[in-house]
C-alpha positions, 0 to 999 in steps of 0.5 A: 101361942096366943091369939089376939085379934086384929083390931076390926079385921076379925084376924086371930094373929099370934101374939108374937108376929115375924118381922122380915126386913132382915131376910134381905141379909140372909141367902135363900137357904137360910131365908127358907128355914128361918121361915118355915121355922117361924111357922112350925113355932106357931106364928101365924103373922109375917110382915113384910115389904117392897124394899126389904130386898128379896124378902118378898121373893123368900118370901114366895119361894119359901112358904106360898105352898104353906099359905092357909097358915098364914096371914101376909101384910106388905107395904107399897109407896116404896120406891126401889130397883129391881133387887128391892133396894130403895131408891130416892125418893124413897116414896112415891105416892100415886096410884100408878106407882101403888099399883105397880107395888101390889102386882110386884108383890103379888107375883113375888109372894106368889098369892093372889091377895094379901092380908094386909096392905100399908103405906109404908112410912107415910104421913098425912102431909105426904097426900095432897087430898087427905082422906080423899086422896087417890092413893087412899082411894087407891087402896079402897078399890083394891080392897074391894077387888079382893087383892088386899083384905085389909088396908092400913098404914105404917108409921115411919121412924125417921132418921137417928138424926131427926128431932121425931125419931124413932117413935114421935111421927107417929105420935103426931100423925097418928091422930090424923089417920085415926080421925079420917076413919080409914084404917083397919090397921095401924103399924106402929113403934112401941116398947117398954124403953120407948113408950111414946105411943102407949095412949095412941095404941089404946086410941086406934084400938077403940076406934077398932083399928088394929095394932102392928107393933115393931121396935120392941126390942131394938136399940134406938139408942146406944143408952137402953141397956143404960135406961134397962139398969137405971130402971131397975128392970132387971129386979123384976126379970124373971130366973135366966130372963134377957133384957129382950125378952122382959121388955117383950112381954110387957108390951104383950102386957099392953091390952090394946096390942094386937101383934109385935112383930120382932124380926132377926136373921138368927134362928136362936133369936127365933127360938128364944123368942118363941120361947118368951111368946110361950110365957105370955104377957108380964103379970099385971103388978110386975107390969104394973111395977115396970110402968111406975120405974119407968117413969120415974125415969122420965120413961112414959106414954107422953115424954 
């Protein structure tokens, strides 16, 4: 499969990650053999967090013993019970509770260090001092203890019933996090039927943050099969191609992706998408061709 780089991490991670937040809906078992098939397929990024449940201890059970095949990413601010369930408020931002996080991680992963460490759902108004804040500060020190690698953060989608929803935070916060020169990576929603943050993503890439990318293919909204048709898309879908795996390969066809990673609790969607990672990115005039249907539309980088 191929290999992108992540950003300024130097990480050469698949192109296509694993997203685990559906591991809480699954038993240990299934859980097991969904991850070690994500590694027998090549995929080599999982991205995980806190309060997806018991992602982080399947995580840990599964496939700690494979964890030189494997880069890590997790999440803190989260605040959850001891089955990861998230609690209200659903953040906590301080440095007690971040550190609280990262050794619960640690243990529950059972690693010494995680790749990649992210504020889960965060905005710039949600730190009192900004880039100076301590909970900034708090993640500078664990990277340099050793116990992450790398820091960043995940913007948040909101609710369905949010005027920002679901890709529009980070539209607007992007920037900041990009400005204070903190990130070494930025996680972040982007799709071929939501391409909201097409310009941010080649922003945070120039300033060489790296690019997480989720929501690729799923249903924000109840219209996108609606959207898919009145586009066209289908024309432009290879032999036996899905709608999922179109819009998969062309954000593969963004150059300043660096990994998408789609998560499913279904081994054959594991499979199938192994499958259209196989093929690669669109071809560039299909891609290309996509981008001006889209927008036609009303579908495009600053709608």
């Amino acid at each position: 499969m191929e290999k992108r780089t992540l950003g300024k991490t130097g990480l050469a991670v698949t192109a296509l990650g694993f997203g685990a937040l559906r591991l809480q809906y699954v038993t240990e078992h299934d859980a097991a053999q969904m991850l070690n098939t994500v590694l027998d397929g090549g995929i080599n990024f999982i991205d995980t967090a806190p309060d997806y449940g018991l992602s982080e201890t399947f995580i840990g059970k599964a496939i700690s013993h494979r964890r030189s095949e494997f880069y890590l990413a997790t999440k803190c601010g989260c605040n959850i019970d001891a089955a990861g369930k998230q609690l209200v408020p659903a953040h906590i931002w301080t440095r007690r509770h971040l550190l609280t996080n990262l050794e619960n991680s640690l243990r529950l992963l059972k690693t010494d260090y995680v790749d990649v460490w992210q504020l889960h759902s965060i905005r710039p108004e949600d730190l009192a001092g900004g880039k100076n804040d301590e909970v900034i500060q708090t993640m500078i020190d664990m990277k340099q203890q050793g116990k992450v690698r790398f820091i960043g953060v995940s913007l948040r989608n909101g609710k369905p019933y949010n005027e920002l929803y679901p890709a529009a935070y980070a539209f607007m916060h992007a920037p900041n996090f990009i400005a204070w020169d903190i990130c070494d990576v930025m996680q972040i929603v982007y799709g071929g039927l939501v391409r909201l943050n097409e310009t941010v993503i080649t922003q945070a890439a120039q300033k060489g943050i790296g690019t997480i990318i989720r929501g690729t293919v799923r249903k924000y909204r109840e219209n996108y099969d609606a959207l898919f048709a009145k586009a066209a898309l289908g024309e432009l879908c290879g032999k036996d191609e899905s709608r999922d795996g179109f819009l998969i390969r062309f954000a593969l066809a963004h150059p300043d992706i660096s990994t998408i990673i789609v998560g499913t609790q279904n081994p054959e969607h594991l499979r199938t998408n192994l499958q259209v990672a196989q093929k690669g990115a669109l071809p560039a005039d299909i891609y290309q061709e996509a981008k001006r249907r889209l927008g036609d539309i009303g579908i495009g980088p600053d709608k």
